[in-house]
C-alpha positions in Angstrom: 0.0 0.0 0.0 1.0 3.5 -0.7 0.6 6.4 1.6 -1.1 9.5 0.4 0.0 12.6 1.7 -1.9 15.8 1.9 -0.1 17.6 -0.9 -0.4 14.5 -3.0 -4.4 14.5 -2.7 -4.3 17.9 -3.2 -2.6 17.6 -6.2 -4.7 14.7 -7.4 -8.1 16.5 -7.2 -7.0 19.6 -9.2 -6.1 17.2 -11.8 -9.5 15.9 -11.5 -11.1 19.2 -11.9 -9.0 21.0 -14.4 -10.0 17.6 -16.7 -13.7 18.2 -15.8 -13.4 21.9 -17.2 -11.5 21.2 -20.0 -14.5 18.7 -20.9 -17.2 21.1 -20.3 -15.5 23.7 -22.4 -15.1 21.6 -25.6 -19.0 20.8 -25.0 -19.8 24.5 -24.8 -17.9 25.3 -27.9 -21.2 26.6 -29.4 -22.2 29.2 -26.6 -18.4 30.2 -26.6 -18.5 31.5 -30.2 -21.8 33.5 -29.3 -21.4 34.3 -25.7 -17.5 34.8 -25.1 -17.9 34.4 -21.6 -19.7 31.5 -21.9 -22.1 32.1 -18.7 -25.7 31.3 -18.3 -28.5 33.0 -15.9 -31.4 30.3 -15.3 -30.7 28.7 -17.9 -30.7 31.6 -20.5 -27.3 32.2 -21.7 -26.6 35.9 -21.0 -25.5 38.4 -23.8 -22.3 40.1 -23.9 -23.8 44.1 -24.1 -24.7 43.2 -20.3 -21.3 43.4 -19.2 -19.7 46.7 -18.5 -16.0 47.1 -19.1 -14.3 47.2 -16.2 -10.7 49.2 -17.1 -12.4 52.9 -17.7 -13.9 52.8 -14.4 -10.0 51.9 -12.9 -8.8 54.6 -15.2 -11.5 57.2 -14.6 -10.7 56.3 -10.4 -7.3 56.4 -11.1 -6.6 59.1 -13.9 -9.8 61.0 -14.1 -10.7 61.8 -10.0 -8.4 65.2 -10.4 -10.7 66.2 -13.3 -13.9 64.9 -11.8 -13.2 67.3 -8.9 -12.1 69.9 -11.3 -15.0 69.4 -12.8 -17.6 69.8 -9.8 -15.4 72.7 -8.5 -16.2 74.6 -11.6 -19.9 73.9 -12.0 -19.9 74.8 -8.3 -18.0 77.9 -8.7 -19.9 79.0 -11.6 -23.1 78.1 -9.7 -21.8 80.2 -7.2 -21.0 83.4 -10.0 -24.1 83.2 -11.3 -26.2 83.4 -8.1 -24.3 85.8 -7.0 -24.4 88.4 -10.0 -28.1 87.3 -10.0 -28.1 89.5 -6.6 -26.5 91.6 -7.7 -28.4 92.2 -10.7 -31.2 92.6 -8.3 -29.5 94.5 -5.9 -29.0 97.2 -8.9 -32.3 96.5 -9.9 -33.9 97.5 -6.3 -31.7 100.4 -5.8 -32.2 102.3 -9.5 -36.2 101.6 -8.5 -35.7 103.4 -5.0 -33.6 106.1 -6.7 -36.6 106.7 -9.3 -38.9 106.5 -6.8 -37.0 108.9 -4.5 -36.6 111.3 -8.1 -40.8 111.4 -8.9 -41.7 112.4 -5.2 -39.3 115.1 -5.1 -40.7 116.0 -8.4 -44.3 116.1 -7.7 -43.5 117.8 -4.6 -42.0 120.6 -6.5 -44.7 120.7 -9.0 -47.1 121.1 -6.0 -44.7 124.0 -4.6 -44.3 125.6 -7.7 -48.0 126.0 -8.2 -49.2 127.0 -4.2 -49.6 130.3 -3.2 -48.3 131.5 0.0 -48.9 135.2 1.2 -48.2 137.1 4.6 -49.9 140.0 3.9 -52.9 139.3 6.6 -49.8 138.0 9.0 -48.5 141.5 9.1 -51.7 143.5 8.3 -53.1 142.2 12.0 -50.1 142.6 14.3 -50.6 143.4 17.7 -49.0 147.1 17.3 -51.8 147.8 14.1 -54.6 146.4 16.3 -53.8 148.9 18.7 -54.4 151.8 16.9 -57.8 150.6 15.9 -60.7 151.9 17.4 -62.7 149.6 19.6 -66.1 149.4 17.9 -64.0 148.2 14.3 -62.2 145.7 16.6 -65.6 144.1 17.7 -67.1 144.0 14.2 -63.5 141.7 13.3 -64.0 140.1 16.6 -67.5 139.1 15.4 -67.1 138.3 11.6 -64.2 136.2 13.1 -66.4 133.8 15.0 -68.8 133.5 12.7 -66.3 131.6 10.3 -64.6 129.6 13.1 
């Protein structure tokens, strides 16, 4: 009797399974020449536009993370521009409406100064030094047309 050692067992059933590959691929040498990968889902053997290649995602981790944050800095920073000229569009936009505002009333007020009146002939025509020198009797008669307006 031979002994078997680990190793030796080992080395027996990869033999074993390598063979039962090598048979299963020469059985499977139609769905190879359709389906390179030769895989199956339930039964259905799946297509090869399924698969996504996997080397531009390492090189777009690798190569292309410095420009993917370049990238979202600059839509960010332009985002950022164009809110803030946005305010200050509106800014401008509030203050040239203030300053119009500001301009009409002062213009209408003029308008409305231009076109009043204002005397101070009766001011000085009634001082206390002219009433004075009135008799009495034409002092009650402006005492009394007085009231009757008030």
């Amino acid at each position: 009797m031979e002994k078997i050692s680990p190793l030796r067992a080992s080395l027996k059933a990869f033999e074993q399974f390598k063979a039962q590959r090598a048979q299963k691929r020469q059985e499977n040498t139609g769905v190879g020449a359709t389906n390179p990968f030769g895989l199956t889902f339930k039964g259905a053997v799946v297509q090869m536009d399924v698969f996504e290649s996997q080397a531009p995602k390492a090189e777009k981790n690798e190569t292309n993370s410095r420009s993917e944050a370049f990238k979202k800095a600059g839509k960010l920073a332009a985002s950022a521009w164009i809110a803030t000229k946005s305010r200050f569009n509106s800014f401008k936009q509030s203050a040239i409406s203030f300053g119009n505002r500001i301009k009409e009333n002062t213009i209408n007020a003029w308008d409305k100064l231009s076109k009043t009146e204002i005397t101070f002939t009766g001011l000085f025509k009634d001082s206390v030094s002219n009433l004075q020198k009135r008799p009495v009797s034409e002092l009650e008669t402006m005492f009394k047309d007085e009231l009757q307006t008030v």
